[in-house]
C-alpha atoms as one frame of an Amber mdcrd trajectory, in Angstrom:
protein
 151.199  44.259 -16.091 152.306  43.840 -19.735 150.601  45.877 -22.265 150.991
  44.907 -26.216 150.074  47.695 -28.279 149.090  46.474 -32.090 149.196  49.300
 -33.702 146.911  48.606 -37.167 144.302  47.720 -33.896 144.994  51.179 -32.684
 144.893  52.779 -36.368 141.568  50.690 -36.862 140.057  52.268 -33.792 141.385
  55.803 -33.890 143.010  55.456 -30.588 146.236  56.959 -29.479 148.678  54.354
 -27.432 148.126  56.355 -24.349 143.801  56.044 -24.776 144.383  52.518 -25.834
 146.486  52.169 -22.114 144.473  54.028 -20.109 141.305  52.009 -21.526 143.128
  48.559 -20.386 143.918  49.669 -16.932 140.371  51.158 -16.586 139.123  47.709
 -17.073 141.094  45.266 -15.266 140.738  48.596 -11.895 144.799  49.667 -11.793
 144.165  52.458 -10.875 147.153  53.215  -8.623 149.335  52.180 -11.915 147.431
  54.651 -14.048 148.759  57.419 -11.575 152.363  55.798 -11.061 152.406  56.308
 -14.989 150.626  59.467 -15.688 149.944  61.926 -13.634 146.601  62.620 -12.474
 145.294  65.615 -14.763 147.069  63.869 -17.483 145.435  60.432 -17.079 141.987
  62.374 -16.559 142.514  64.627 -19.775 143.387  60.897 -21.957 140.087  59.264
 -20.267 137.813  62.197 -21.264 138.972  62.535 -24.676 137.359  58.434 -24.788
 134.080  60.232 -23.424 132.107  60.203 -26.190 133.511  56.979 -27.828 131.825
  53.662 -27.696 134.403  52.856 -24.769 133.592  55.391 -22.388 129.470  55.330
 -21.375 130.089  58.028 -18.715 129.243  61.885 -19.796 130.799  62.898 -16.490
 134.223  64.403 -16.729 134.825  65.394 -13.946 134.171  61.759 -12.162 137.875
  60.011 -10.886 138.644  56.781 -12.382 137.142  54.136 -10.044 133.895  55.514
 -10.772 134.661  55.217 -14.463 131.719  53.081 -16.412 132.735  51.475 -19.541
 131.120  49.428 -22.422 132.780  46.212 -20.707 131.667  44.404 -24.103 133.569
  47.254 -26.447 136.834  47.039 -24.118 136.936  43.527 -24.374 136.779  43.193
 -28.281 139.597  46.047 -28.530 141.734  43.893 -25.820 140.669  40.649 -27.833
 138.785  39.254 -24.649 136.372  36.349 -24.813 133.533  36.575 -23.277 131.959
  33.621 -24.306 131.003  30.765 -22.538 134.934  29.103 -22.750 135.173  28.721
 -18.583 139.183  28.671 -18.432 139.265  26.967 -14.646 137.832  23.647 -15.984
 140.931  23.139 -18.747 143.523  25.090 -15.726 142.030  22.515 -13.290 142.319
  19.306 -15.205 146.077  19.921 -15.237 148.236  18.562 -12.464 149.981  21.737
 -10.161 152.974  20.508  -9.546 154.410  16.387 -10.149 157.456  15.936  -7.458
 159.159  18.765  -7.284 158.053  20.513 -10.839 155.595  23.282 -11.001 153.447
  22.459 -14.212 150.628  25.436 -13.676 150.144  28.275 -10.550 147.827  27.177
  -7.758 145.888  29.275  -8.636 144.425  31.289 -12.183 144.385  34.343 -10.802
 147.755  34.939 -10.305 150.299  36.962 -12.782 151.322  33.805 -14.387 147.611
  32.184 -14.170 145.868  35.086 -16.146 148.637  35.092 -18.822 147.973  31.661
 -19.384 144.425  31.662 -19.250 144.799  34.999 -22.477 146.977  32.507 -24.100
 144.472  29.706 -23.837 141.502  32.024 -24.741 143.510  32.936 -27.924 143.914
  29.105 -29.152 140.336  28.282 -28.592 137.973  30.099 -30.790 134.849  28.093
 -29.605 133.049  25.804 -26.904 134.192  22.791 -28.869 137.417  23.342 -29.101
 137.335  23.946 -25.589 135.374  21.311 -24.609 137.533  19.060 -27.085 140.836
  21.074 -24.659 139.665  19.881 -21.478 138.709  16.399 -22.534 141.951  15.599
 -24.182 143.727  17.034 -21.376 142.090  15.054 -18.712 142.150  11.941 -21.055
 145.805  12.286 -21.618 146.915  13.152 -17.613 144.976   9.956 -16.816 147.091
   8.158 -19.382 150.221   9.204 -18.230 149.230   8.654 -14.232 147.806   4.810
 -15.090 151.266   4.751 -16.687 153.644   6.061 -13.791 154.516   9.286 -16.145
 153.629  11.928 -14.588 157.242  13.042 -14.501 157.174  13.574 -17.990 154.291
  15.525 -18.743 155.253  19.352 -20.146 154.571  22.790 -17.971 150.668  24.125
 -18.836 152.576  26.955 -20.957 153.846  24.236 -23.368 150.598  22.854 -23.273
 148.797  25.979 -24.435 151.492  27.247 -26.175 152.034  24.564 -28.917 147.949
  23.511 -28.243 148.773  19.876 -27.242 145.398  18.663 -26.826 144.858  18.650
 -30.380 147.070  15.424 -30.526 145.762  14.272 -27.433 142.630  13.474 -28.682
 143.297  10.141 -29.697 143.301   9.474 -25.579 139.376  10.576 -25.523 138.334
   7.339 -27.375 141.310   4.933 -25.755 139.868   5.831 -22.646 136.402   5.115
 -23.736 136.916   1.807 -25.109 138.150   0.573 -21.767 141.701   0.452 -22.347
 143.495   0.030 -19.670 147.335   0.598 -18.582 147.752  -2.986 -20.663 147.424
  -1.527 -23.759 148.703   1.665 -22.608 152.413   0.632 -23.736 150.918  -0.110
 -27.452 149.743   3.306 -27.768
């Protein structure tokens, strides 16, 4: 697990590096990593000192860490989590896995690699629209390049997100909708 620590964020919210750490492990449960990198009284003494912030909704200090109850809203703002209605698996799953031999996305989002991407998507699209504008462009231009035998070309999912490709994929939305077909595919 990767942890980027911003520090004006940190400065903003009065948090130390090692609060701002524990609270990120406390919410996505790694709790065996929070002893492998503190140790135990030193993990508990960071936690309570978040008791009676906004991030901490326990009063209990003497509760372990599994039993921990947090503001899941507050935690997600400070880790710049959307928890809007942006559902990540319908862009991941318009996206071919793997063409021949090369691995475009993970099977599956929950992997490692999977919830990296899906932070990196989250962090391009800043509403429904632009998500909904994602996953249409992205199905529009994968049909494109499969009516035009190239598949083989099309870049990993990173690169996708990465340099937010859809955006000039949206020409494919209304090519599609016309009724164009792999005829005037080559004009394109």
């Amino acid at each position: 697990m990767n942890i980027e620590l911003d520090l004006k964020k940190l400065y903003k919210n009065n948090l130390s590096p090692n609060q701002y750490v524990i609270l990120t492990m406390i919410y996505y449960k790694e709790w065996g990593k929070i002893i492998k990198l503190f140790s135990v009284e030193e993990a508990l003494q960071i936690r309570n000192s978040l008791v009676n912030t906004k991030y901490i909704l326990d009063k209990d200090t003497e509760k372990i860490f599994n039993d921990t109850v947090i503001s899941t809203s507050h935690v997600e703002k400070l880790l710049g989590i959307r928890s809007d209605n942006i559902n990540f698996l319908e862009f991941f799953n318009e996206y071919p896995m793997k063409v021949g031999n090369r691995v475009l996305r993970p099977k599956n989002s929950d992997t490692i690699e999977g919830k990296k991407l899906k932070k990196k998507y989250l962090a391009k699209v800043k509403s429904l629209e632009d998500h909904k504008l994602a996953v249409e462009a992205t199905k529009a231009f994968v049909r494109r390049q499969k009516i035009s035998s190239n598949l083989e070309f099309l870049p990993g999912l990173e690169v996708v997100i990465n340099n937010a490709k859809w955006q000039s994929w949206e020409t494919f939305i209304t090519r599609f909708a016309e009724g164009k077909t792999a005829d005037h595919i080559d004009s394109i």
